[in-house]
MARFI-198168 format. One line per field, with one value per residue (C-alpha): residue number from 0; residue in three letters; x, y, z. Coordinates in steps of 0.2 Angstrom, whole numbers. Example, Ala and Ser with C-alpha at 12.3 -4.5 7.8 and 13.67 -1.06 7.14 Angstrom:
2
resi	c(0, 1)
resn	c(ALA, SER)
east	c(62, 68)
north	c(-22, -5)
up	c(39, 36)
! end
This chain:
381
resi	c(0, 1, 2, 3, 4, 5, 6, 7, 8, 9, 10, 11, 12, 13, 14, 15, 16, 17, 18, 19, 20, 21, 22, 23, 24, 25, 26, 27, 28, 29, 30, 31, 32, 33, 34, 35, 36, 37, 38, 39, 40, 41, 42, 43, 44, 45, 46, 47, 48, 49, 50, 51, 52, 53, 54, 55, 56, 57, 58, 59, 60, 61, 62, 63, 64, 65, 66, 67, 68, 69, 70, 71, 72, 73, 74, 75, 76, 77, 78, 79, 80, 81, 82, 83, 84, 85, 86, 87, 88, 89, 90, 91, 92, 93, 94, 95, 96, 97, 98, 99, 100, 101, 102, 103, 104, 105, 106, 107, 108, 109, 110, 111, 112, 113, 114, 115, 116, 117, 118, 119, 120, 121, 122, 123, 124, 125, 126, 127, 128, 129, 130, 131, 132, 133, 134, 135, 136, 137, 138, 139, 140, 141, 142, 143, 144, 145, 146, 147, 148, 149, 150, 151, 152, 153, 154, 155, 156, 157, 158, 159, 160, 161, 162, 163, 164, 165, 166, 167, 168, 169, 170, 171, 172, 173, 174, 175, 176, 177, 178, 179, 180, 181, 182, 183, 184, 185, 186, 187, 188, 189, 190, 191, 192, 193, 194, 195, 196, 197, 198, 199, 200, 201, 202, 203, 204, 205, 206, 207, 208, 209, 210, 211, 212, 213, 214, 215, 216, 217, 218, 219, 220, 221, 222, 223, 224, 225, 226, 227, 228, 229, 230, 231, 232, 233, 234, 235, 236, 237, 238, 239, 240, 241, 242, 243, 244, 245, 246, 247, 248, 249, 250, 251, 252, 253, 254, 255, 256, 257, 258, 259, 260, 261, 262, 263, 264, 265, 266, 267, 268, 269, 270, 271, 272, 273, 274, 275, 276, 277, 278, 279, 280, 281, 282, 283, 284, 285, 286, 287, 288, 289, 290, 291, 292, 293, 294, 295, 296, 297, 298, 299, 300, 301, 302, 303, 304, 305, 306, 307, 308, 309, 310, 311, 312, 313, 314, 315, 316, 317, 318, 319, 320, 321, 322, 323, 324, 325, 326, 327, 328, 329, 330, 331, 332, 333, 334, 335, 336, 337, 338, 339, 340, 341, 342, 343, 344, 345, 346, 347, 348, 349, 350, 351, 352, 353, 354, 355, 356, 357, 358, 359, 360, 361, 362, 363, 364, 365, 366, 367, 368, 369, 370, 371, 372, 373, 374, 375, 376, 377, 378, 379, 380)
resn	c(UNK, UNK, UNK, UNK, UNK, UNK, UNK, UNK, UNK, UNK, UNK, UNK, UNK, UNK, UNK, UNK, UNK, UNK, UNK, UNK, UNK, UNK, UNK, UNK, UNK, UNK, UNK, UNK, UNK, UNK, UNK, UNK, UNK, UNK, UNK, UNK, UNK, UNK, UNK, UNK, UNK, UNK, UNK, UNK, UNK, UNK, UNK, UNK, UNK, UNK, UNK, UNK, UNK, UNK, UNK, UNK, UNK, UNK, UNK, UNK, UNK, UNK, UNK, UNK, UNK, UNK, UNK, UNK, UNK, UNK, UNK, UNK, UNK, UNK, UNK, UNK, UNK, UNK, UNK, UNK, UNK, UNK, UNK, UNK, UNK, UNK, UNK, UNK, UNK, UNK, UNK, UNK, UNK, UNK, UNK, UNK, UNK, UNK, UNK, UNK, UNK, UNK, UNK, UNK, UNK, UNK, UNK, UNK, UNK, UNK, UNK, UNK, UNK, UNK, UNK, UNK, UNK, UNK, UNK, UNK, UNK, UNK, UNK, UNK, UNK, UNK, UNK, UNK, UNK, UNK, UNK, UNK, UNK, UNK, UNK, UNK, UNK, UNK, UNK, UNK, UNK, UNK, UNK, UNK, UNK, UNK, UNK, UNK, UNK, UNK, UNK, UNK, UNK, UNK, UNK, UNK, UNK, UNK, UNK, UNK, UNK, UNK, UNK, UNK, UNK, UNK, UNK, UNK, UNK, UNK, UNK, UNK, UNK, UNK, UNK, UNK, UNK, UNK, UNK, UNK, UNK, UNK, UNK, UNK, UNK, UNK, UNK, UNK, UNK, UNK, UNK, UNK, UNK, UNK, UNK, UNK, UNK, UNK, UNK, UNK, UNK, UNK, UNK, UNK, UNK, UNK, UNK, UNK, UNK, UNK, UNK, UNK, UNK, UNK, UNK, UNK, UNK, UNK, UNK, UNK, UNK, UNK, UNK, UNK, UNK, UNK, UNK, UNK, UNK, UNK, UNK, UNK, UNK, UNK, UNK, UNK, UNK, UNK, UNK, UNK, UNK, UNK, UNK, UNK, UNK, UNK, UNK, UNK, UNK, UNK, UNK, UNK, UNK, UNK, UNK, UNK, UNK, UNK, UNK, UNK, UNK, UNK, UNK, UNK, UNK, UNK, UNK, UNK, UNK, UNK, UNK, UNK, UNK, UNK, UNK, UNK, UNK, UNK, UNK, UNK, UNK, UNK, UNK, UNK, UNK, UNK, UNK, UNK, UNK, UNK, UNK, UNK, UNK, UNK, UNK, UNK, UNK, UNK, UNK, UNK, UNK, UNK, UNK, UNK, UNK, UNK, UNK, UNK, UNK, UNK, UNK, UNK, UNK, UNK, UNK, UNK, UNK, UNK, UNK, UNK, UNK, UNK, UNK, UNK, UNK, UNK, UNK, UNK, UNK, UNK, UNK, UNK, UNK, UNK, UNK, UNK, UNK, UNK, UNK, UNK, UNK, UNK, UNK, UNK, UNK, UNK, UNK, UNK, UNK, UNK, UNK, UNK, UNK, UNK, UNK, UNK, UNK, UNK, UNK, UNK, UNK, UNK, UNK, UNK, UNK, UNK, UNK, UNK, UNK, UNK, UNK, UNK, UNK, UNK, UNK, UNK, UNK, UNK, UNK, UNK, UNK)
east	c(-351, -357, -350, -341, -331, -327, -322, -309, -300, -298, -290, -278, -277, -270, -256, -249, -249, -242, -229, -224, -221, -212, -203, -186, -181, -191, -186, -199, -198, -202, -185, -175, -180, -178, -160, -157, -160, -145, -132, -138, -135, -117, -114, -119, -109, -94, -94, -97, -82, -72, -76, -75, -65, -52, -53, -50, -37, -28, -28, -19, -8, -4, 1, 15, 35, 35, 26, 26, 12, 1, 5, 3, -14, -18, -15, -25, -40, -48, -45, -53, -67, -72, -75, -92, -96, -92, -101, -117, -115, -114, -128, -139, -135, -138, -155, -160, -158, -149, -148, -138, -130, -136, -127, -111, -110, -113, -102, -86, -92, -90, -70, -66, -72, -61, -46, -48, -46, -31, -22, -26, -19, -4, -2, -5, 8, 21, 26, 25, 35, 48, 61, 65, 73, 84, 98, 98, 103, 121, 123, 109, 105, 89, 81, 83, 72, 61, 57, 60, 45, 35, 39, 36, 17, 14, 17, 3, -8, -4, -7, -22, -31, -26, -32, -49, -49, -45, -61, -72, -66, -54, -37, -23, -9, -20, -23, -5, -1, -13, -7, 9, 9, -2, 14, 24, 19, 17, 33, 41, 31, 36, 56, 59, 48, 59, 76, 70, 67, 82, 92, 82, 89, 107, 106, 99, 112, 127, 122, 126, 115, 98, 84, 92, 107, 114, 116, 122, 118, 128, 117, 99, 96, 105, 95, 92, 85, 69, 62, 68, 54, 54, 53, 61, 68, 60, 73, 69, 78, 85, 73, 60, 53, 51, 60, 57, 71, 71, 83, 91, 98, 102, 111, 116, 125, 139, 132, 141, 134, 140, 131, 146, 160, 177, 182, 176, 189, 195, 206, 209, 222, 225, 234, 245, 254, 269, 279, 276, 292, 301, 303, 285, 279, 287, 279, 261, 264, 271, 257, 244, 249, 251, 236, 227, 236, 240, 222, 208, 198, 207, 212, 228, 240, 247, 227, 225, 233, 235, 248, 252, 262, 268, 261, 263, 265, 248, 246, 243, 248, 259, 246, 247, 240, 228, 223, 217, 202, 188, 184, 165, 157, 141, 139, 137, 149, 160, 154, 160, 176, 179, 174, 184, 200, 197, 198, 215, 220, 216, 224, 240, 243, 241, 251, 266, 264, 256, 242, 229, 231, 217, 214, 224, 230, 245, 246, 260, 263, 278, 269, 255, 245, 252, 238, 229, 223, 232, 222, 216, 221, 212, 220, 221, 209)
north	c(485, 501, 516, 518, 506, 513, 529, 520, 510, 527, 535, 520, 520, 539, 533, 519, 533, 544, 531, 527, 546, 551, 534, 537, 556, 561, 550, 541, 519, 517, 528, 521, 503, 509, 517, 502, 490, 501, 497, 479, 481, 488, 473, 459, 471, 469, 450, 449, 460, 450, 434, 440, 454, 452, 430, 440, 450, 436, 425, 439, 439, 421, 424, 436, 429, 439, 434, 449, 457, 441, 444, 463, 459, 445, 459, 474, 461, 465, 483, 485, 477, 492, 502, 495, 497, 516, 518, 511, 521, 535, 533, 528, 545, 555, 547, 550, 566, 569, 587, 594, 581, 566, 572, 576, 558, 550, 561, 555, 536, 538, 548, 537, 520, 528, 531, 514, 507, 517, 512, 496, 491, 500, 490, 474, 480, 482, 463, 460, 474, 470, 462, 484, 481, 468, 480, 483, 468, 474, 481, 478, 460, 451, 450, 471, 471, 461, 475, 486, 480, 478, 497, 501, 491, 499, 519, 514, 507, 524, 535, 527, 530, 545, 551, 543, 552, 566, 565, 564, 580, 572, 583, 567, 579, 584, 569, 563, 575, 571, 554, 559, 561, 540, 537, 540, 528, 516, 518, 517, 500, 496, 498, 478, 478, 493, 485, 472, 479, 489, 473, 466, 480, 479, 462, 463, 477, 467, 455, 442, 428, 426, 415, 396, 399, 386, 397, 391, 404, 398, 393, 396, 386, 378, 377, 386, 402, 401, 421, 436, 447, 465, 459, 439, 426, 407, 398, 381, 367, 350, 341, 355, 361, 380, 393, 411, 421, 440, 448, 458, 440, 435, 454, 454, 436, 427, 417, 407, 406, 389, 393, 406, 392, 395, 376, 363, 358, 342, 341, 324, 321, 301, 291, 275, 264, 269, 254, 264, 266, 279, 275, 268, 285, 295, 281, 285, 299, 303, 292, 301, 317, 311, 305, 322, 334, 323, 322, 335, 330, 341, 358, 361, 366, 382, 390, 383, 379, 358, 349, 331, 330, 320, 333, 325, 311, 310, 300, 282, 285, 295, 309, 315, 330, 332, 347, 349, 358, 349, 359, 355, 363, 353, 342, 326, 325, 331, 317, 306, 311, 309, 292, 288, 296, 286, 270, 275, 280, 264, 255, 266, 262, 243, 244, 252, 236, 246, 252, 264, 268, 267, 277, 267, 268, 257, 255, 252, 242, 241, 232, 224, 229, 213, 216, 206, 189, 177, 171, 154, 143, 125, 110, 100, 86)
up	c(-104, -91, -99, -85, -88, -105, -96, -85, -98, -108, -93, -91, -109, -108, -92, -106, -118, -105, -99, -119, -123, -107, -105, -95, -91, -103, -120, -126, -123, -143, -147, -133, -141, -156, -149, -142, -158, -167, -154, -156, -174, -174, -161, -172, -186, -177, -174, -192, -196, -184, -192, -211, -214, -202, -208, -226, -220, -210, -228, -234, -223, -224, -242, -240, -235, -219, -202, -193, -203, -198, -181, -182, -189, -173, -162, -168, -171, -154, -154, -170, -163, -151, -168, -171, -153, -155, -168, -160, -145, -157, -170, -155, -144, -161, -163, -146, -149, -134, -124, -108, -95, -108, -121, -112, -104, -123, -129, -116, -116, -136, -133, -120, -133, -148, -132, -127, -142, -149, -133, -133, -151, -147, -132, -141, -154, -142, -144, -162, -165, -151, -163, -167, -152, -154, -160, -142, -135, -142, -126, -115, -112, -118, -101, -99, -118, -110, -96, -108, -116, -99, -96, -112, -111, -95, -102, -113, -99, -90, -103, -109, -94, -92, -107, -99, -84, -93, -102, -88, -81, -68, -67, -67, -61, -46, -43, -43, -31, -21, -20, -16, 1, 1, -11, 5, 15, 4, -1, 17, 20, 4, 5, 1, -16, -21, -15, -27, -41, -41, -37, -52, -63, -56, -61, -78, -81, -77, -85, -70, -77, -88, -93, -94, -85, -74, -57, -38, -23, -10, 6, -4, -20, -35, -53, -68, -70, -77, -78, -70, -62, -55, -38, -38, -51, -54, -52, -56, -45, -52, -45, -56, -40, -42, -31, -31, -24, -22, -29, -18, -10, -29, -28, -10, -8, -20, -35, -46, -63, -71, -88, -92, -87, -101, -94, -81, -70, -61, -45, -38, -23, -29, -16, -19, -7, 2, -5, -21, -26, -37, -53, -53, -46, -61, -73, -64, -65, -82, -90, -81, -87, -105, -105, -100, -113, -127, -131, -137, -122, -110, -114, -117, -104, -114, -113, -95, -79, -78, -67, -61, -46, -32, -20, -2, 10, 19, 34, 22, 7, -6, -14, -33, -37, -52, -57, -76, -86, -97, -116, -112, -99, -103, -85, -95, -105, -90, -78, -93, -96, -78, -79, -93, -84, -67, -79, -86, -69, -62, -75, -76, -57, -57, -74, -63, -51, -37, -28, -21, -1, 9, 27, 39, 58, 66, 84, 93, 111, 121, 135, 142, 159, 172, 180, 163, 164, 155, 139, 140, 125, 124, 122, 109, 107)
! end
């Protein structure tokens, strides 16, 4: 080989070396592998940490009488998980050896790891140790704890990055101000999203209706109420097609919750045929109205408002009024009951020797038109 050849490879020899010591802003590539190879360790540490501490832990867990600390422990689980990552990011700056800018951005990515993680296990905990709550629904209803909860997820979201931001050197109330001026604007082209969620929060705080309830909005939809949002409710229709109403009409228009029904009512008009007469319309009716408040069927007519009466002479027929409440409320059991009434109505009227009326019309003729032709009748054969 011509030794100047030899020379040549030294020189690119010394660029490698040169390359190799300098590496990337001025940290050499053997301590940034080196660096790197740590934070790979603390990786696979925390997926082994994951899988056999907390799997030790959660067995633990298991064992005691009480499932909230199994759930408590399910939800730091991934937060804890951040830890290991920390710690890498850490180790591996503090090998590195870092100085000046370098250091300073290790240094926040480390704080803003740690701040990430304490927020998110105290977000995750927010729903495990929801039932403190409970108390509340004393006066506020379950769906308000629910947003309660939302809010109370959200604060911790907020903070969080705040606390972030605040680690990088960004001012939040600055900032916030800033915004305030984009806030309104947004807010003016916005107006419906607030109208709803403070319908929303009316709602919740009257306590109108809540999740299950058997509502009817009068002209928009009938269904139960499946979840109440911040800006509209799922209302689930009885042929379970979802609706999503906002709430301002749910606050705005008249809605009749059928869910909070005391009673269920029945108001007939029965009609029977004029030739009725009457003694067998005080037997109709008399049986009829033993019949709805001598059993525990119906409720009894002390607690609410029931009645049998001859109420009026329509065009073609006599018409009794009945007006009496169900005890159940439930729509099955309702429809039955009717049923079972129209059955002993039917039979009490045909017992009494009668019969129902149906719609008719008599009309009466003085005198033919002369000028008619006269009808033709054909002989006999």
């Amino acid at each position: 080989m011509p030794d100047g050849w030899l020379q040549d490879f030294d020189k690119f020899w010394t660029i490698v070396v040169e390359v190799w010591n300098y590496g990337v802003l001025g940290i050499s590539l053997g301590r940034l592998i080196t660096a790197a190879a740590i934070l790979i360790v603390f990786l696979v540490t925390r997926r082994l940490f994951i899988r056999v501490v907390m799997r030790r832990i959660k067995r633990w867990a298991e064992k005691t009488r009480t499932d909230i600390d199994n759930k408590i422990i399910t939800a730091l689980e991934q937060p804890l998980g951040l830890i290991p990552v920390g710690l890498g990011v850490f180790f591996a700056a503090e090998f590195l050896e870092l100085d000046g800018t370098l250091q300073v951005i290790a240094d926040h990515i480390v704080k803003s790891l740690i701040i990430i993680a304490i927020f998110w296990a105290f977000y995750r905990l927010v729903e495990p140790l929801s039932f403190l709550l409970k108390g509340l629904e004393r006066m506020f209803s379950r769906e308000m704890i629910e947003w309660l909860v939302k809010a109370i997820k959200f604060a911790f979201v907020f903070i969080g990055a705040a606390a972030v931001l605040e680690t990088w050197g960004i001012q939040v109330a600055p900032l916030l101000a800033g915004l305030g001026i984009f806030g309104v604007a947004v807010a003016l082209g916005a107006q419906d999203l607030f109208k709803n969620l403070i319908a929303g929060l009316l709602i919740l705080a009257e306590k109108r209706f809540g999740n299950g309830d058997w509502i009817k909005v009068d002209g928009i939809v009938e269904g139960t109420v499946e979840k109440i949002g911040f800006r509209s409710t799922r209302i689930r229709r009885f042929d379970m097609a979802p609706v999503q109403v906002p709430n301002s009409k749910l606050s705005d228009e008249a809605v009749t919750n059928f869910s909070s029904m005391t009673y269920r009512r029945i108001y007939w008009t029965i009609g029977v045929e004029y030739r009725t007469s009457v003694d067998q319309l005080r037997q109709i009716r008399d049986q009829i109205e033993a019949y709805v408040t001598e059993g525990d069927t119906f409720v009894d007519p002390a607690v609410a408002s029931t009645f049998v009466r001859i109420d009026a002479f329509s065009d073609s027929a006599i018409d009794i009024m009945l007006y009496c409440f169900t005890v159940t409320t439930n729509w099955g059991e309702w429809l039955q009951i009717k049923e079972e009434l129209a059955y002993k109505i039917k039979e009490i009227v045909e017992g009494a020797g009668t019969g129902f009326a149906f719609p008719s019309r008599s009309l009466y003729v003085e005198t033919l038109p002369g000028d008619q032709p006269e009808i033709f009748v054909p002989p006999e054969s």
